[in-house]
N, C-alpha and C positions, 0 to 999 in steps of 0.2 A: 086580304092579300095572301098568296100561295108564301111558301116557304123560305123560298130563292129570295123574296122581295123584302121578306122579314127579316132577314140575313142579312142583307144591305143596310139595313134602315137599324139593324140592332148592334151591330158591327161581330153578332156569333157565327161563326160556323156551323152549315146544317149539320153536319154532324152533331154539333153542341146540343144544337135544339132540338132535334129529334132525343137525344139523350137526357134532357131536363123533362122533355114529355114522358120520356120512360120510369124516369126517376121520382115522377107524381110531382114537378116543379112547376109544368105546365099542364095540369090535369082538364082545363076546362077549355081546350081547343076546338074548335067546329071543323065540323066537316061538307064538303063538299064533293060527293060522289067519293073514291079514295085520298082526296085532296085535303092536305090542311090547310083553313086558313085562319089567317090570324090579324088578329082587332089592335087598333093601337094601344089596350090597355095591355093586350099578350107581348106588343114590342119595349114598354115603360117596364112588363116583370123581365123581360130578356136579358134589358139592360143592366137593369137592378142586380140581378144573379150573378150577370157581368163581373160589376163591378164590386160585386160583395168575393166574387173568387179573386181577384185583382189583390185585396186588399187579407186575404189568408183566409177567406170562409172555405169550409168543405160543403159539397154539395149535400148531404147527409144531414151536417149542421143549418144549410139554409131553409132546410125543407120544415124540422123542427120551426123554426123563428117563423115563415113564411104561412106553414099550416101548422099550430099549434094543436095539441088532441082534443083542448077543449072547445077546438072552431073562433077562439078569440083571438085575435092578433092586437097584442097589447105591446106600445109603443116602452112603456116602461121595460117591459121584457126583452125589446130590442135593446134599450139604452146598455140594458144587462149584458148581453149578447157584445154587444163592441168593447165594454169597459174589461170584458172575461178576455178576449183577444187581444185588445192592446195588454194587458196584462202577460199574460203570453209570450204576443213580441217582445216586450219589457225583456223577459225572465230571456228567451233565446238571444239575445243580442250581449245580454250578457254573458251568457255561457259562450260564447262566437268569441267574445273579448280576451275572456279566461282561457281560450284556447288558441286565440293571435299571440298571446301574452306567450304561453307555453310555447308555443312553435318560435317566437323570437329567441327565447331562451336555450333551446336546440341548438339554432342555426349560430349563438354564441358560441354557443360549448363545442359546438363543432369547428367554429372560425377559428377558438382560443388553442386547440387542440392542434390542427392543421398547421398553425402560426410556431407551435411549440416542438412538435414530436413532428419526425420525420412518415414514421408509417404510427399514423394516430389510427388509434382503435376505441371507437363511440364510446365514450365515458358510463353509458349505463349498461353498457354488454360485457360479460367479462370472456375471455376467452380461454378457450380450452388449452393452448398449443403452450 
């Protein structure tokens, strides 16, 4: 199947695909006169890469996982690969928390100011005047 039809059936964008083939995602593509076509095991990596960006991989990182240097693709080494990301997310969501946390605090000290002082002037800025 041409390109267009891979696209349908993988739910990427040719753009995308043409871009995983550049990126050596998709290195074992055929061809057909300038024509790419592509086999259903090319539309199962399509989707997989899909769904690994979906979920925070970098293209860069999946290519590591996908084609390791030593030509092995070891499951163990994926498990690695998801446990290192959720990790990750872990650590980001907290940092996101630690900083809802902060900005609530803000919008306090600004409420409590406003509510207090006529022309309130941000508690952490001091002013020159």
């Amino acid at each position: 199947m041409y390109i267009g039809e891979a696209s349908k059936l993988s739910g990427a964008t040719v753009k995308a695909i043409r871009l995983y083939e550049k990126l050596g995602l998709l290195p074992n593509v055929a061809r057909e006169n300038s024509y790419r076509v592509f086999t259903d095991e090319d539309i199962l990596l399509i989707k997989f890469i899909k769904i690994a960006q979906n979920v925070g991989f970098k293209l860069s990182e999946l290519k590591q996982i996908i084609y390791p240097k030593d030509g092995k693709v070891s499951w163990e080494d994926i498990r690695h690969e998801i446990d290192s990301k959720a990790n990750n997310i872990t650590k980001e969501i907290i940092r996101l928390q630690n900083d809802k946390k902060q900005l609530s605090n803000y919008k306090n000290e600004i409420t409590e100011c406003l509510k207090n002082y006529q022309d309130c002037i941000f508690p952490h800025i001091k002013s020159d005047a």
